[in-house]
C-alpha positions in Angstrom: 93.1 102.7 93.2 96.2 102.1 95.3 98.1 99.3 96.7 97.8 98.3 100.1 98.0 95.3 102.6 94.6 94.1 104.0 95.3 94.3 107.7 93.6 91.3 108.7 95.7 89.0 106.5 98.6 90.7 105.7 97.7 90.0 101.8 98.3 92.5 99.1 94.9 94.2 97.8 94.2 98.0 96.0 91.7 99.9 98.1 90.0 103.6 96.9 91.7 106.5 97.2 89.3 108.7 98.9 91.2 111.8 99.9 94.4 113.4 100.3 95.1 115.8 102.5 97.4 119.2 102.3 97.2 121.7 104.7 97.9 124.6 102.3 96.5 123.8 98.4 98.9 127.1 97.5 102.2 126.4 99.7 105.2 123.4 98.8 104.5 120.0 100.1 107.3 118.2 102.6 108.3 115.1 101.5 110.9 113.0 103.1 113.2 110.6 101.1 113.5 107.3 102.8 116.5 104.9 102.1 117.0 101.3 102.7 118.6 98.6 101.3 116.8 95.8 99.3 117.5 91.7 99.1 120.6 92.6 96.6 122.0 95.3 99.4 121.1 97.9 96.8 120.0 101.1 98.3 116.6 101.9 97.3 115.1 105.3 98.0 111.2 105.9 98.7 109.5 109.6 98.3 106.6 109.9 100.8 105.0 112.8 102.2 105.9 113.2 105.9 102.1 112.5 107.3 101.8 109.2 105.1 100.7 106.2 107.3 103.5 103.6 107.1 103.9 100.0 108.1 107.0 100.2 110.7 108.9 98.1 113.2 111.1 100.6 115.5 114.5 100.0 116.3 115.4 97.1 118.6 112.1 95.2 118.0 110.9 92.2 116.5 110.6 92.4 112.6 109.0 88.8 112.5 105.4 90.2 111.6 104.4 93.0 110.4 102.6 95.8 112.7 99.8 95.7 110.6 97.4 97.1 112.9 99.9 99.8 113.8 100.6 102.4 111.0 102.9 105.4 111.8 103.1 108.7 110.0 106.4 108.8 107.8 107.9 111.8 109.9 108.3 109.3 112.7 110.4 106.9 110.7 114.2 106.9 111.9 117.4 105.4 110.7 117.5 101.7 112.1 113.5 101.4 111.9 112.4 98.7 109.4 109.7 99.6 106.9 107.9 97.0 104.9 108.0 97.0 101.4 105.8 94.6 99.0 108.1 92.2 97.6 106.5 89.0 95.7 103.3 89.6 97.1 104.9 89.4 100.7 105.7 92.1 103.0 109.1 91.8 104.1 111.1 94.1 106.6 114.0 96.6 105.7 116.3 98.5 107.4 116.2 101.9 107.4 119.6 103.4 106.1 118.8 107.2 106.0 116.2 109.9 105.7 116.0 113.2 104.8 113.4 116.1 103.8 112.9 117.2 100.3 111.2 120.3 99.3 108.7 119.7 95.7 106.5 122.4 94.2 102.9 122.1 94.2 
């Protein structure tokens, strides 16, 4: 089971993991290290492989509800985006400080 947000209410729920995908089984995987800051202005870094759907408000847009029915791959997150993390069983927006790729053996 993972945690997710059920897109029609915006609530947290767990849902089955049914398959994850890797193009090469024998090869590294990409991940990408995403930073943002939390409610304390701590910076708070998040490991996700680069083709990982994602919850994200671009740059210059409105953050006042979540795109739920608009997931974007992680590799298309940029500095200034918002992601939403799960924070007291609310999803709340935060700004995207930094990224960069990360290289993890199989």
């Amino acid at each position: 089971m993972l945690e997710s947000v059920d897109e029609n209410t915006g609530l947290q729920m767990f849902s089955k993991v049914y398959y994850i995908a890797h193009e090469n089984d024998s090869t590294r995987s990409q991940l990408l290290r995403i930073m943002y800051n939390d409610r304390l202005n701590l910076t708070k870094f998040l490991g996700i492989s680069d083709r990982h759907l994602m919850y994200v408000t671009k740059k210059g847009q409105s953050t006042a509800e979540p795109p739920l029915n608009e997931p974007l791959m992680a590799m298309n997150v940029k500095e200034g985006d918002f992601i939403w993390t799960m924070e007291d069983g609310s999803l709340v927006p935060r700004k995207v400080t930094g990224r960069c790729k990360l290289k993890t053996k199989k």
